[in-house]
MARBA-3410 file (N, C-alpha, C, O; in Angstrom, 1 decimal):
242
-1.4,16.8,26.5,-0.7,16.4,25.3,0.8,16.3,25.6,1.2,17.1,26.4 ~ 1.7,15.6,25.1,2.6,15.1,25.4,3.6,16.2,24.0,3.0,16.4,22.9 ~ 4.5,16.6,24.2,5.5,17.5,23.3,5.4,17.0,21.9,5.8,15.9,21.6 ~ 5.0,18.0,20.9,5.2,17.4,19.4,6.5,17.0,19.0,7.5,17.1,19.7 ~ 6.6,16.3,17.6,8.2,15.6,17.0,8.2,16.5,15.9,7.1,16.9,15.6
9.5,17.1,15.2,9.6,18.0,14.4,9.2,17.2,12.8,9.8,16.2,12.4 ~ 8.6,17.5,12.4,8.7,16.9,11.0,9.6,15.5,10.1,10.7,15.2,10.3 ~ 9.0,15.2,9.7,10.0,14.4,8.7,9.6,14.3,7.5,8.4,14.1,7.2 ~ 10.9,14.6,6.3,10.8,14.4,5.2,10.4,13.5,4.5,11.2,12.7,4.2 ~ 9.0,13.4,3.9,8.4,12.0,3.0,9.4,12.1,1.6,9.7,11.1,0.9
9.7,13.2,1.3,10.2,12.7,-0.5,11.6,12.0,-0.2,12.4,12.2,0.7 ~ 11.6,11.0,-1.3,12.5,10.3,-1.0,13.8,11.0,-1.9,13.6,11.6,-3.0 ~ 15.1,10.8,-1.3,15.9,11.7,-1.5,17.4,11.2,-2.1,18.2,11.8,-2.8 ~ 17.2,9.7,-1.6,18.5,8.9,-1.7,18.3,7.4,-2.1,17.4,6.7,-1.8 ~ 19.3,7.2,-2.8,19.1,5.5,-3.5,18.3,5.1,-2.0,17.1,5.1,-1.9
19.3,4.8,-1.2,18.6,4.2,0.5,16.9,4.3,0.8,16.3,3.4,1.4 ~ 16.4,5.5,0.4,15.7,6.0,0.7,14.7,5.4,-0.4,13.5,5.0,-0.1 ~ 15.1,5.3,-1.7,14.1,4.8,-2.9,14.1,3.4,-3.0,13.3,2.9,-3.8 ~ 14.7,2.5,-2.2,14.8,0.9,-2.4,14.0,0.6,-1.3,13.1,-0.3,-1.4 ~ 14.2,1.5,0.2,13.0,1.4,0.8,11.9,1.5,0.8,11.3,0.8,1.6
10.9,2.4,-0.1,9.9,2.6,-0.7,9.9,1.6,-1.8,8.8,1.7,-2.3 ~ 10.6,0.8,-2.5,10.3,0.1,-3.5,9.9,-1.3,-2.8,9.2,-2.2,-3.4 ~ 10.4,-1.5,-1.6,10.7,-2.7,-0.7,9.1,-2.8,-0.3,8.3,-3.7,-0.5 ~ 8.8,-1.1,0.4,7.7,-1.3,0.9,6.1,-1.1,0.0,5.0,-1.1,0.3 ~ 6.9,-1.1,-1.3,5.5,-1.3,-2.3,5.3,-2.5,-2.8,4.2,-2.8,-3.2
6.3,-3.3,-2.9,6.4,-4.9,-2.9,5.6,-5.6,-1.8,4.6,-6.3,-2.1 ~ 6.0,-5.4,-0.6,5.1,-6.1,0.4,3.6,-5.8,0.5,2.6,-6.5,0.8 ~ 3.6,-4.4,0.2,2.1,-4.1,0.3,1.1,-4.7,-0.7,-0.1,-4.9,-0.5 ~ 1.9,-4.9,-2.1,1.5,-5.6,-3.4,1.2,-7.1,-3.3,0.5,-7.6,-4.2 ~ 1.8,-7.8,-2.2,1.6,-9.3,-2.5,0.6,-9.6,-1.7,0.1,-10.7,-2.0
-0.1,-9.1,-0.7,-1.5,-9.8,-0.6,-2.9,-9.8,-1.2,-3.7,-10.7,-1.4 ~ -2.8,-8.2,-1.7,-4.2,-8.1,-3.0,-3.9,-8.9,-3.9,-4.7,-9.7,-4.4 ~ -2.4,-8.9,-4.2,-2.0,-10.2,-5.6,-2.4,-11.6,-5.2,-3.2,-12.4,-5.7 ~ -1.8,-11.8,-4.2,-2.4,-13.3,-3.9,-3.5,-13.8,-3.4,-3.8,-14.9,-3.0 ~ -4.3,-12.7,-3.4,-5.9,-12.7,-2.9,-6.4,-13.0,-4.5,-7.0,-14.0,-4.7
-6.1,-12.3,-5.3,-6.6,-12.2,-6.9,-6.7,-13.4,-7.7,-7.5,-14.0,-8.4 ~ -5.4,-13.6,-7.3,-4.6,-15.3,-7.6,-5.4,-16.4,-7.6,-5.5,-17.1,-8.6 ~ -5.9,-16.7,-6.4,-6.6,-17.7,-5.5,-7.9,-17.2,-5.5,-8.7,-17.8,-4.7 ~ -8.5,-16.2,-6.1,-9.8,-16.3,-6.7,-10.1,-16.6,-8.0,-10.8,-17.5,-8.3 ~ -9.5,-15.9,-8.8,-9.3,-16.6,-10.3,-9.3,-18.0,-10.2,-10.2,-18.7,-10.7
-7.9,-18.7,-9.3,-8.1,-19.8,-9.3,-9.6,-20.8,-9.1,-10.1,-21.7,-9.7 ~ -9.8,-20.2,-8.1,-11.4,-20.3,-8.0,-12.5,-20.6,-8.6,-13.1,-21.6,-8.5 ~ -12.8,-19.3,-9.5,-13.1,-19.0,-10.6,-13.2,-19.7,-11.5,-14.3,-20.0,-12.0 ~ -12.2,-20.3,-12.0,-11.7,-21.0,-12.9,-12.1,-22.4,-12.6,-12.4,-23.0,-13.6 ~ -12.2,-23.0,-11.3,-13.2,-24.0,-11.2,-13.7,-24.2,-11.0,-13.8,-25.5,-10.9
-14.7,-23.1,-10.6,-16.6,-22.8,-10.6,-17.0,-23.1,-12.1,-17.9,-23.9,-12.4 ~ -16.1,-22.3,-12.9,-17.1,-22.5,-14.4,-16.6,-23.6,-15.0,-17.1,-23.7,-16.2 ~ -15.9,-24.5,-14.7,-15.4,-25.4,-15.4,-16.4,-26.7,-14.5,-16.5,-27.8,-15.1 ~ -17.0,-26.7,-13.5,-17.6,-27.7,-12.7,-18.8,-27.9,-13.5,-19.6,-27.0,-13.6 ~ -18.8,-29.0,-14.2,-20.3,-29.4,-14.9,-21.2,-30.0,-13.6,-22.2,-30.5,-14.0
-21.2,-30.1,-12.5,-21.9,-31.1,-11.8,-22.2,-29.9,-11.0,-22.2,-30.0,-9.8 ~ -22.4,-28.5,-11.6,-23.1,-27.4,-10.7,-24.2,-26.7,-11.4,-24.1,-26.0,-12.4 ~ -25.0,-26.7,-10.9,-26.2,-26.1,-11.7,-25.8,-24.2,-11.9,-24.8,-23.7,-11.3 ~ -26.7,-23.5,-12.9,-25.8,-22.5,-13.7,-25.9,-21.3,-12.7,-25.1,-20.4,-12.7 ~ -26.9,-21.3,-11.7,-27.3,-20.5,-10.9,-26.4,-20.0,-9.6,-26.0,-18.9,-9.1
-26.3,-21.6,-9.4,-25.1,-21.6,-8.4,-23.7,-21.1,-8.5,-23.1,-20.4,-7.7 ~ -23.2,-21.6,-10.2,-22.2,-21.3,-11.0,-22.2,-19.3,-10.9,-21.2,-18.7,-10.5 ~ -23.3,-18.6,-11.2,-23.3,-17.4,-11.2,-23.3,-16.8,-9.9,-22.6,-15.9,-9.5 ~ -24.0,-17.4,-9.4,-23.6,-16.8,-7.5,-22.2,-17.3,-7.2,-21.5,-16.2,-7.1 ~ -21.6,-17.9,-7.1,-20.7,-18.2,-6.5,-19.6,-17.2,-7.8,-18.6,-16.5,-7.4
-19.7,-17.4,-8.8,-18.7,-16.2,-10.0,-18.9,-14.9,-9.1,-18.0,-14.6,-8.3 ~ -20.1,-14.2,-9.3,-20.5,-13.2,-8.7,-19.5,-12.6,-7.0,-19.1,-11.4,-6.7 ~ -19.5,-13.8,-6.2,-19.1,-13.5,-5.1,-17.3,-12.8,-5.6,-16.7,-11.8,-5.2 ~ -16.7,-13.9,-6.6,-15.8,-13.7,-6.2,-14.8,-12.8,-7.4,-13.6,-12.6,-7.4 ~ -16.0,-12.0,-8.5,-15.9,-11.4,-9.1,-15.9,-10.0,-8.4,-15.4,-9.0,-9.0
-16.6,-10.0,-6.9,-16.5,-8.6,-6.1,-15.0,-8.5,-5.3,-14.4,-7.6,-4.8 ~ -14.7,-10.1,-5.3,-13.7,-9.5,-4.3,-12.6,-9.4,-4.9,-11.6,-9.0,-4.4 ~ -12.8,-9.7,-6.4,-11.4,-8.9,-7.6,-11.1,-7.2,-7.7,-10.2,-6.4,-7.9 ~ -12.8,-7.2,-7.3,-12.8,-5.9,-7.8,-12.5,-4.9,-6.8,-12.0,-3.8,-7.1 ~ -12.8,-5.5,-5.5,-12.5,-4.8,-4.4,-10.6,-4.7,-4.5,-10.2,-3.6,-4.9
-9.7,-5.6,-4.2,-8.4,-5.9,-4.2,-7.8,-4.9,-5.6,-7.0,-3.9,-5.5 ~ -8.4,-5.3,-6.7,-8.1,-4.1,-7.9,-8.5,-2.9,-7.5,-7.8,-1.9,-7.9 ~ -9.6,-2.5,-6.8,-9.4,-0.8,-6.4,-8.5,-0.5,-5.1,-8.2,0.7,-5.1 ~ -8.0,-1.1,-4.2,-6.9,-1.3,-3.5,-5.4,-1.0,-4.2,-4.5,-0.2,-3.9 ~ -5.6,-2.2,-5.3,-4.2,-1.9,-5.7,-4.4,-0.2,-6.9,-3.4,0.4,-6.8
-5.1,0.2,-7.5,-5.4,1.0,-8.0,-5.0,2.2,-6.6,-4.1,3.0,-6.9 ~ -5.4,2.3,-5.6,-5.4,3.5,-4.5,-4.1,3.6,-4.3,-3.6,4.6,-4.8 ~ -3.1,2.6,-3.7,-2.0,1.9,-3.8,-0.9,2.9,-4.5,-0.1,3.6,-4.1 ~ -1.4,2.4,-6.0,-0.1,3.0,-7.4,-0.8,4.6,-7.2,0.0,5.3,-6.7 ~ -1.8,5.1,-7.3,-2.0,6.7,-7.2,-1.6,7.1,-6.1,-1.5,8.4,-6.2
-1.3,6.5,-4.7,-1.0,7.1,-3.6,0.3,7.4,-3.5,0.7,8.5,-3.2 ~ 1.3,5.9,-4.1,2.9,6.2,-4.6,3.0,7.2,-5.5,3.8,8.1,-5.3 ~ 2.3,7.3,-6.7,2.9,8.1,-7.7,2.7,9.6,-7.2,3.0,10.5,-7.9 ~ 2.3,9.8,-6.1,1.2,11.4,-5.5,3.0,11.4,-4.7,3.8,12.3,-5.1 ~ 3.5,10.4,-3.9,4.3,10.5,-2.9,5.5,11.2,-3.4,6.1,12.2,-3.0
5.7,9.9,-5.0,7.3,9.9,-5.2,7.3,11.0,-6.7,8.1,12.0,-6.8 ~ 6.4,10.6,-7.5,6.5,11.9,-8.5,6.8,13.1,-8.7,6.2,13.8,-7.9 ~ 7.4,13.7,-9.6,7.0,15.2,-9.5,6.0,15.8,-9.9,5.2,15.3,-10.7 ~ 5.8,16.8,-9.5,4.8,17.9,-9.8,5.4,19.1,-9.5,6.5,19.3,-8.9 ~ 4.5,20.3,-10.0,4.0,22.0,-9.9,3.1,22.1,-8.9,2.4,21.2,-8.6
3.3,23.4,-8.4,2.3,23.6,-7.4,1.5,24.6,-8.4,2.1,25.2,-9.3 ~ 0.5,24.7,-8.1,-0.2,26.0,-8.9,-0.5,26.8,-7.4,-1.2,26.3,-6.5 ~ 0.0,27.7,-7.4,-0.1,28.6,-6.3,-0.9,29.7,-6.5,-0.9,30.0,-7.7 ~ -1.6,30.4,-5.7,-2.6,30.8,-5.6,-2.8,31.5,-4.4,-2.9,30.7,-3.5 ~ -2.9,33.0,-3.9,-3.2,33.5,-2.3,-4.7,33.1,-2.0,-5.6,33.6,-2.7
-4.9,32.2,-1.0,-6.0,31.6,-0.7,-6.7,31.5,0.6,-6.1,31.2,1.6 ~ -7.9,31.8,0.8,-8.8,31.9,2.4,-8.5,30.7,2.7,-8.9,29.8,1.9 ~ -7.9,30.5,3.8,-7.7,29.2,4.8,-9.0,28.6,5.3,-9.4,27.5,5.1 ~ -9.9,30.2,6.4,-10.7,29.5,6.6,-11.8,29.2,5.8,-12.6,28.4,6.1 ~ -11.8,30.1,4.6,-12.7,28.9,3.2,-12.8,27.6,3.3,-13.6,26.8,3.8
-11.7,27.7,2.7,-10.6,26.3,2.5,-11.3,25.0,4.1,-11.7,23.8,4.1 ~ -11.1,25.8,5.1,-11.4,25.2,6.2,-12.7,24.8,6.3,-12.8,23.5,6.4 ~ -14.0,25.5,6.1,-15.5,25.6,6.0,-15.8,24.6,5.0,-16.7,23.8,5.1 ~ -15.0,24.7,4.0,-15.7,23.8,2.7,-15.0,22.0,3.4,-15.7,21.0,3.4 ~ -14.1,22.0,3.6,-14.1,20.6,4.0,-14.7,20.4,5.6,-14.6,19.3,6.1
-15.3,21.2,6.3,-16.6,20.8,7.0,-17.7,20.4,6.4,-18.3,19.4,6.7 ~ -17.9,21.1,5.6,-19.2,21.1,4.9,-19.3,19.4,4.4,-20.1,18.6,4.7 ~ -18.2,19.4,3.6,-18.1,18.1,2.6,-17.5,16.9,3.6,-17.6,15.7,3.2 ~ -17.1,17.0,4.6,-16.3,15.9,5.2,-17.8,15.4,6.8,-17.8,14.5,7.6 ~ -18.6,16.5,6.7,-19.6,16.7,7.9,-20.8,15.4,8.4,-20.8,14.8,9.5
-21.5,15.3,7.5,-22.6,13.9,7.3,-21.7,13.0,7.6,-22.0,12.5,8.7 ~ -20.5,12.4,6.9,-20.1,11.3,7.4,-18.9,11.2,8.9,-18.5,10.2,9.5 ~ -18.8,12.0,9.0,-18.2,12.1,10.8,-19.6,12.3,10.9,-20.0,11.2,10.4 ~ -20.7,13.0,11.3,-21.8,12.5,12.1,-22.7,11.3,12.1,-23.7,10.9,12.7 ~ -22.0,10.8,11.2,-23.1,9.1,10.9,-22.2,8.3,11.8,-22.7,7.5,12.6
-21.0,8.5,11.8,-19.9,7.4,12.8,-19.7,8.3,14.5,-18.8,7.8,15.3 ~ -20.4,9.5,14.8,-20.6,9.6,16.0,-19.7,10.5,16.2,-19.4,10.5,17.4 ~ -19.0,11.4,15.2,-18.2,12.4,16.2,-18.7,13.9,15.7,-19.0,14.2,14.5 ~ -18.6,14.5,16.5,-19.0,15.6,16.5,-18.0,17.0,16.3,-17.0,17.3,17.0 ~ -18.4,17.7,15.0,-17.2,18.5,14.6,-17.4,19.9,14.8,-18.5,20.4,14.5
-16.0,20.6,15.5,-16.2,21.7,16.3,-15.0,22.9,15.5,-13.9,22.3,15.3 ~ -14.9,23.8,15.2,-13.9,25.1,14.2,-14.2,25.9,15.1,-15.4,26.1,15.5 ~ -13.0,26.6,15.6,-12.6,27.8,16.1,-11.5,28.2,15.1,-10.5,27.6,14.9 ~ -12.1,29.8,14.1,-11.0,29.9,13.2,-10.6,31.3,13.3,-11.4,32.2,13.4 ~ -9.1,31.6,13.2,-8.5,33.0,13.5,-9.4,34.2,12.5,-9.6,34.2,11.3
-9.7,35.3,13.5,-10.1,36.2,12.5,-9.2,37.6,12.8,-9.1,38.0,13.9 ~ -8.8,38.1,11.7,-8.9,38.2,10.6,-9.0,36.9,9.8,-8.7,35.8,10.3 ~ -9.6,37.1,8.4,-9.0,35.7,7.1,-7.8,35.4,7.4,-7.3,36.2,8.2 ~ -7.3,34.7,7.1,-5.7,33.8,6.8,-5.9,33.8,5.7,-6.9,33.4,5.1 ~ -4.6,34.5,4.8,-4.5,34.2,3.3,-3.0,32.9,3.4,-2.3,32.5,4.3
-3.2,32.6,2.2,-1.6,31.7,2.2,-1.3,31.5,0.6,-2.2,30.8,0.1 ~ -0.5,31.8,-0.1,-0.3,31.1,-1.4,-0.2,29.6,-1.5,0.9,29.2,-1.3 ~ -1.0,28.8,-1.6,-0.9,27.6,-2.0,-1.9,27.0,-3.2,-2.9,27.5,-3.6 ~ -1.3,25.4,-3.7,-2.2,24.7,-4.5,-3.2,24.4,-3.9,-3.1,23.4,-3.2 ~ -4.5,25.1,-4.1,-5.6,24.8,-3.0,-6.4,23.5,-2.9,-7.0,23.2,-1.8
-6.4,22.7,-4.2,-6.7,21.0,-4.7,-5.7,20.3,-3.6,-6.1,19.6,-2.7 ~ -4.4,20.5,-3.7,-3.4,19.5,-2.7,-3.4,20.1,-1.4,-3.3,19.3,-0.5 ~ -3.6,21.5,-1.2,-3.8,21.5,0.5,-5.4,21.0,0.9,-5.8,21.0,2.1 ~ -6.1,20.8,0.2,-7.5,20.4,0.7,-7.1,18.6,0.7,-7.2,17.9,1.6 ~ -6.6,18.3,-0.4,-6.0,16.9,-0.3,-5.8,16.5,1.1,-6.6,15.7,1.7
-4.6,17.1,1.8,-3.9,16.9,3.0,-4.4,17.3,4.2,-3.9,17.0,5.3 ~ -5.6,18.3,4.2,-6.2,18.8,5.2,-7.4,17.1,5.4,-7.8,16.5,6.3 ~ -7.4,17.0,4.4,-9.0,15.6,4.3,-8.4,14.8,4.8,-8.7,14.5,6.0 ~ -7.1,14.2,4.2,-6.2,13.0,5.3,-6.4,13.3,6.5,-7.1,12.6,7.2 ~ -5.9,14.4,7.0,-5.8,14.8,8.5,-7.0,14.3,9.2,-7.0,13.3,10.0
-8.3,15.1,9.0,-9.5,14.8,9.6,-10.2,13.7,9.5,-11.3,13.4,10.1 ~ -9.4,12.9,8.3,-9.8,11.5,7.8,-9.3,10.8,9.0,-10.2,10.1,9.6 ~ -8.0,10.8,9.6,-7.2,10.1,10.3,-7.6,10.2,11.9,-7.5,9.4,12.9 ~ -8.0,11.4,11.7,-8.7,12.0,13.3,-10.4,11.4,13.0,-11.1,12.2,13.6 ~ -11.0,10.6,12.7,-11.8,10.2,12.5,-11.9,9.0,13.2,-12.5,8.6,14.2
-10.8,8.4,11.8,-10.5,6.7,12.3,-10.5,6.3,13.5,-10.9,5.3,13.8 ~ -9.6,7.5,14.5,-9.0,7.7,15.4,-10.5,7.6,16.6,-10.4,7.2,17.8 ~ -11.5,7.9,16.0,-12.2,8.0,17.6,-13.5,6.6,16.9,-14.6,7.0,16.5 ~ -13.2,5.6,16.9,-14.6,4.3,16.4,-15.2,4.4,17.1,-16.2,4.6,16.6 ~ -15.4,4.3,18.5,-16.6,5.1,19.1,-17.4,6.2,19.8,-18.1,6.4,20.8
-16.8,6.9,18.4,-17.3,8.7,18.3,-16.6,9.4,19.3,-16.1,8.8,20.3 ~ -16.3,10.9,19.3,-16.0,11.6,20.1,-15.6,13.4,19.4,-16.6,13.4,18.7 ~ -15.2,14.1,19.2,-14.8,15.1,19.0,-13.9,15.9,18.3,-12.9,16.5,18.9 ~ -14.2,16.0,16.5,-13.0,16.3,16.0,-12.7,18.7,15.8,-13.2,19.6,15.3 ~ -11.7,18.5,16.5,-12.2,19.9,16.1,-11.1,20.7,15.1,-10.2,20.0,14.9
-10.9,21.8,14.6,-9.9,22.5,13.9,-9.9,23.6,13.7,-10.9,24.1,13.2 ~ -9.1,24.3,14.0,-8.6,25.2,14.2,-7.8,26.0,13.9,-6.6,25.6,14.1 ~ -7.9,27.1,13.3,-6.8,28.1,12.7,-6.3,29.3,13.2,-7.0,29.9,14.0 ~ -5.2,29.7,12.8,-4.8,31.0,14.1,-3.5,31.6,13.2,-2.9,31.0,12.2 ~ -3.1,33.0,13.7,-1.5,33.6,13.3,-0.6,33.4,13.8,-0.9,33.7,15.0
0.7,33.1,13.8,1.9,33.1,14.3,2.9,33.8,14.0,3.8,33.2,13.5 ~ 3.1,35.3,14.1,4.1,35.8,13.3,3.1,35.6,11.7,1.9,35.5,11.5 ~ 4.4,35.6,11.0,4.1,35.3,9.1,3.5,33.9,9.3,3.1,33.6,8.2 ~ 3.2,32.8,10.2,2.5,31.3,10.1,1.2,31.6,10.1,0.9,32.6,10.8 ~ 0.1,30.9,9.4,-1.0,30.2,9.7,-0.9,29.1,10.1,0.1,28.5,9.9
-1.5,28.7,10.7,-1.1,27.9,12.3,-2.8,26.9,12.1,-3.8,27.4,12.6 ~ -3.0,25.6,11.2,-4.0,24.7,11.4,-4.1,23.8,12.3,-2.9,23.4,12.4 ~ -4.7,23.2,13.0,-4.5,21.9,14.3,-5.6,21.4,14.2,-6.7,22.0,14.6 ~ -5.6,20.2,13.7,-6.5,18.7,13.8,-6.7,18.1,15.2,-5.9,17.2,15.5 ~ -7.5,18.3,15.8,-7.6,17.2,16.9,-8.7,16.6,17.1,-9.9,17.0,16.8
-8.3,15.5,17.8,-9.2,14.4,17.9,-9.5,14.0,19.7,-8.7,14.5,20.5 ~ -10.3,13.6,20.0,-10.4,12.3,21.3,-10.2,11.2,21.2,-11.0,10.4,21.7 ~ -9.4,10.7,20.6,-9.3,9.6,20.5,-8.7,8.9,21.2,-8.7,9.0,22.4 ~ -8.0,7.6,20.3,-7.0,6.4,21.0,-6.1,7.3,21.1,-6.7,8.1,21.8 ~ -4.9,7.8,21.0,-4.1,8.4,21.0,-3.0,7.4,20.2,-3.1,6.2,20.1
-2.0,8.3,19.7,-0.9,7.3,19.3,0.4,7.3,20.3,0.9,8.2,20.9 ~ 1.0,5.6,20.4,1.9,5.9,21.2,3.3,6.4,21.1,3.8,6.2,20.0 ~ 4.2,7.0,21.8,5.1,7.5,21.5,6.6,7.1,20.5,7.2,7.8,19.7 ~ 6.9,5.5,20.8,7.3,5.4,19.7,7.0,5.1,18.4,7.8,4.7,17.5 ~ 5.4,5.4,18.3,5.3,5.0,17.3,5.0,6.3,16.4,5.0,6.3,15.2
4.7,7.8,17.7,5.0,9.1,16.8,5.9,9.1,15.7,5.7,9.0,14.5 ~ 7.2,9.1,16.3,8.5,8.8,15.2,8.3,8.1,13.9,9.1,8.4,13.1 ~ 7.5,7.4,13.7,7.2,6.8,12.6,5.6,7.0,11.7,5.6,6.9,10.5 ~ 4.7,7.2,12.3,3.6,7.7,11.2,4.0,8.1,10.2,3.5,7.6,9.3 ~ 5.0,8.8,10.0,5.3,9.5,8.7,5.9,8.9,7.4,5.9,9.4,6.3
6.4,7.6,7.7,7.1,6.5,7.4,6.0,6.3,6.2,4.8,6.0,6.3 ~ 6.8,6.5,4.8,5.2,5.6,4.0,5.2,3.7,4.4,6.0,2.9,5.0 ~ 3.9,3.8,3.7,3.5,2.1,4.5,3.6,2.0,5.7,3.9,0.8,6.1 ~ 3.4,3.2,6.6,3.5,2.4,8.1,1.9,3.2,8.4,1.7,4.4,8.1 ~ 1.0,2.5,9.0,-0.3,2.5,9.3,-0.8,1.5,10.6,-0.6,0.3,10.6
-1.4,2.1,11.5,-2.2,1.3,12.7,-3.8,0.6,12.4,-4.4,-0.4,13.0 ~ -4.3,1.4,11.2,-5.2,0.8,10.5,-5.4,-0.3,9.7,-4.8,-0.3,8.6 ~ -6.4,-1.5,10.0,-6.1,-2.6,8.6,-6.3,-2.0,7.4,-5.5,-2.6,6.6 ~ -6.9,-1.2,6.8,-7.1,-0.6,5.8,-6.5,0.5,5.0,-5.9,1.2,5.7 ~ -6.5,0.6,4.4,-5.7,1.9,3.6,-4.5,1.5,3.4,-4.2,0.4,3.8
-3.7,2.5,2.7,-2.4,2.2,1.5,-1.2,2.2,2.6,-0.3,1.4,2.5 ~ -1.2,3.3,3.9,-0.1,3.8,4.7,0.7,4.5,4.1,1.9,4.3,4.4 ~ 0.2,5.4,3.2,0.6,6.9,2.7,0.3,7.7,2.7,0.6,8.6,1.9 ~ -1.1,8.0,4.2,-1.5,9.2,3.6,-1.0,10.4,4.5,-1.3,11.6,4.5 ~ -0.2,9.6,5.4,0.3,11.3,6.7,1.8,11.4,5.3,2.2,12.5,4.8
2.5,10.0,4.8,3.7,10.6,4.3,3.6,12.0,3.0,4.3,12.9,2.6 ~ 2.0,11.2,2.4,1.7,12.4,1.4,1.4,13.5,1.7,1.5,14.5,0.9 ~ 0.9,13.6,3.1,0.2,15.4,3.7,1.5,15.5,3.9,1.7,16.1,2.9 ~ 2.6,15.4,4.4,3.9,15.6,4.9,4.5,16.5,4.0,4.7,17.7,4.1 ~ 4.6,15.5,2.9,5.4,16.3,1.2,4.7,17.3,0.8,5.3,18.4,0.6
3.0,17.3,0.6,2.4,18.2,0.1,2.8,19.6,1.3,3.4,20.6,0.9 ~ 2.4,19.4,2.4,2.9,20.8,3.4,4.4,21.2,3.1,4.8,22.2,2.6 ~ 5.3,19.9,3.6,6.6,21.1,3.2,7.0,21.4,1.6,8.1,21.7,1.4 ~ 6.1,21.3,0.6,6.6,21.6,-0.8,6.1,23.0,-0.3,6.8,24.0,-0.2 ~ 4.3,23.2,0.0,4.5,24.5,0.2,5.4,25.7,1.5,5.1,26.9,1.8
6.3,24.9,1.7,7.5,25.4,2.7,6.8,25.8,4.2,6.9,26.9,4.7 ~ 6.0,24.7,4.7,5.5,25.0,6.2,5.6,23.7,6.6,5.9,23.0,5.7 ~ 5.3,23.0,7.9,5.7,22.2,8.9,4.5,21.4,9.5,3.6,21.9,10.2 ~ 4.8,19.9,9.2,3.6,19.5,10.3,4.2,18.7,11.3,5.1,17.9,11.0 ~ 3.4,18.9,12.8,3.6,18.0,13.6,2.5,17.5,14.3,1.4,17.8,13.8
2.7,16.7,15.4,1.9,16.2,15.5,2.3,15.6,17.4,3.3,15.1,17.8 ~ 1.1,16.1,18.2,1.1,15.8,19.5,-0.1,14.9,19.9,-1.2,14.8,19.4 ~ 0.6,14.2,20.8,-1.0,12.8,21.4,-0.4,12.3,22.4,0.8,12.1,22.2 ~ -1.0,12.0,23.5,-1.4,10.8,24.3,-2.2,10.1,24.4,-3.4,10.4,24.2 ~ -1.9,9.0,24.6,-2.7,7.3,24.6,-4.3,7.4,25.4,-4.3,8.1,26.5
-5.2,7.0,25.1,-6.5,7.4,25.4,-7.1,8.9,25.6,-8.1,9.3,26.1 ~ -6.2,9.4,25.2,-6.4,11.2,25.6,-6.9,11.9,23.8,-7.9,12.7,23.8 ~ -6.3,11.6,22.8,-6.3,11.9,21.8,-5.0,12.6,21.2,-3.9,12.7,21.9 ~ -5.2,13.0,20.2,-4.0,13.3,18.7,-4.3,15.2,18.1,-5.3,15.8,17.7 ~ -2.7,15.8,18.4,-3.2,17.4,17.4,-2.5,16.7,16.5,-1.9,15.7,16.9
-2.5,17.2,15.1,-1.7,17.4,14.1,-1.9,19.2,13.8,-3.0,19.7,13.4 ~ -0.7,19.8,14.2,-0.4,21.5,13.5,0.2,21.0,12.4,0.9,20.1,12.3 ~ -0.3,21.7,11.6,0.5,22.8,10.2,0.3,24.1,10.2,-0.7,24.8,10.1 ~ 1.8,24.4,10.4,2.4,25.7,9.9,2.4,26.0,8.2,3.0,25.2,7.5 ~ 1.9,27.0,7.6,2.1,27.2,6.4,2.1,28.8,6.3,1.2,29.4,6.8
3.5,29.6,5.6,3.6,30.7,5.2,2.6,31.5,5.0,2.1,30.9,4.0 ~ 1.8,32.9,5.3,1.2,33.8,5.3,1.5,34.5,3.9,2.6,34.9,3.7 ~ 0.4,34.9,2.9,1.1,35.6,1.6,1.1,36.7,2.1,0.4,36.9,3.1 ~ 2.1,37.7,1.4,2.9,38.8,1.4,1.7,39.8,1.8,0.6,39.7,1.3 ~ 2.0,40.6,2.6,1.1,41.6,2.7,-0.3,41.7,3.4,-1.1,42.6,3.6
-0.4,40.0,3.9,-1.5,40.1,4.6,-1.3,39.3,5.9,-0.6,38.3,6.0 ~ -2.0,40.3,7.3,-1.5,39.6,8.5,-2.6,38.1,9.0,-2.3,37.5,10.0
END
């Protein structure tokens, strides 16, 4: 593995910073829009064609009634993923078992990494790991992770995770076999709207980003190019427990 990059801050902080994210919700907005556009249009003269019988008229509505619906839950993912990014919130804090926390998103994340071929492997520090955190938004950002390390291997390979102490740190690490990401493009993952994938919003490393350092711990992230990808998070230890 090639040396991790230190963090970067997703909340946006500065005018500069908020016209860039408005810039890049614009761009991401005009192709479901003009996909919607140019089906409606469509639409519109499917059912107006009298020289089509009504069957055909329903199959072909049908077709392009799914692909509204598809582009509207897009743009729907979209506005919940910005408002998760840029909004405020509370954390509801809570001292919490990590590797709980860890086990239940094997559990729930398991069947489908084994349907696409990768095979999931936990080595977790014992003692428990306690940590005060909102345990709904750190399970949020832990799912991205192993979501990402998924994508990362399309024909199958090995996701494993792992937890451990560092001093006062709980110490999580996502890794994958995968493609690996290339180096300059580490620098940027974190970037909202920036994604190697056709699919998805390209908010969901800047949203695990915010959610970890609100709870004041650190993610990074190490990979080489056909070798695969760690993602660590560091997150604070509650009081009193090693």
């Amino acid at each position: 593995m090639t040396d991790g990059h230190d963090s970067h801050n997703a909340k946006p902080q500065t005018v500069a910073q908020l016209a860039e994210l408005a810039g890049g919700l614009a761009h991401e907005l005009r192709n479901p829009l003009s996909t919607m556009m140019v089906n409606l249009k469509l639409l519109a003269e499917d059912l107006s064609d009298e020289g089509v019988s009504f069957e055909d008229v329903r199959r072909r509505a049908l077709l392009k009634v799914d692909v509204l619906r598809h582009e509207a839950e897009r743009l729907q993912a979209l506005f919940d993923d910005f408002l998760n990014l840029t909004g405020p919130r509370e954390l509801d804090r809570s001292p919490v078992d990590l590797n709980a926390v860890l086990d239940r998103l094997f559990e729930f994340f398991g069947p489908m990494a084994t349907s696409q071929g990768v095979r999931m492997e936990k080595a977790f520090a014992s003692p428990t790991l306690f940590c005060p955190v909102d345990e709904k938004l750190l399970n949020q950002a832990l799912l991205n992770l192993v979501v990402n390390a998924k994508d990362a291997m399309p024909q199958g390979g090995t996701l494993t995770c792992a937890s451990s102490c560092d001093g006062g740190w709980a110490v999580v690490s996502v890794t994958d076999t995968g493609v690996g990401i290339a180096p300059e493009e580490q620098e940027r993952i974190f970037k909202p709207f920036f994604s190697g994938k056709a699919s998805g919003t390209g908010l969901g490393l800047s949203l695990t980003l915010r959610i970890i350092e609100e709870h004041g711990g650190s993610l990074r992230v190490s990979s080489e190019v056909g070798r695969g990808t760690t993602f660590e998070v560091r997150l604070p230890l509650s009081a009193g427990k090693d």
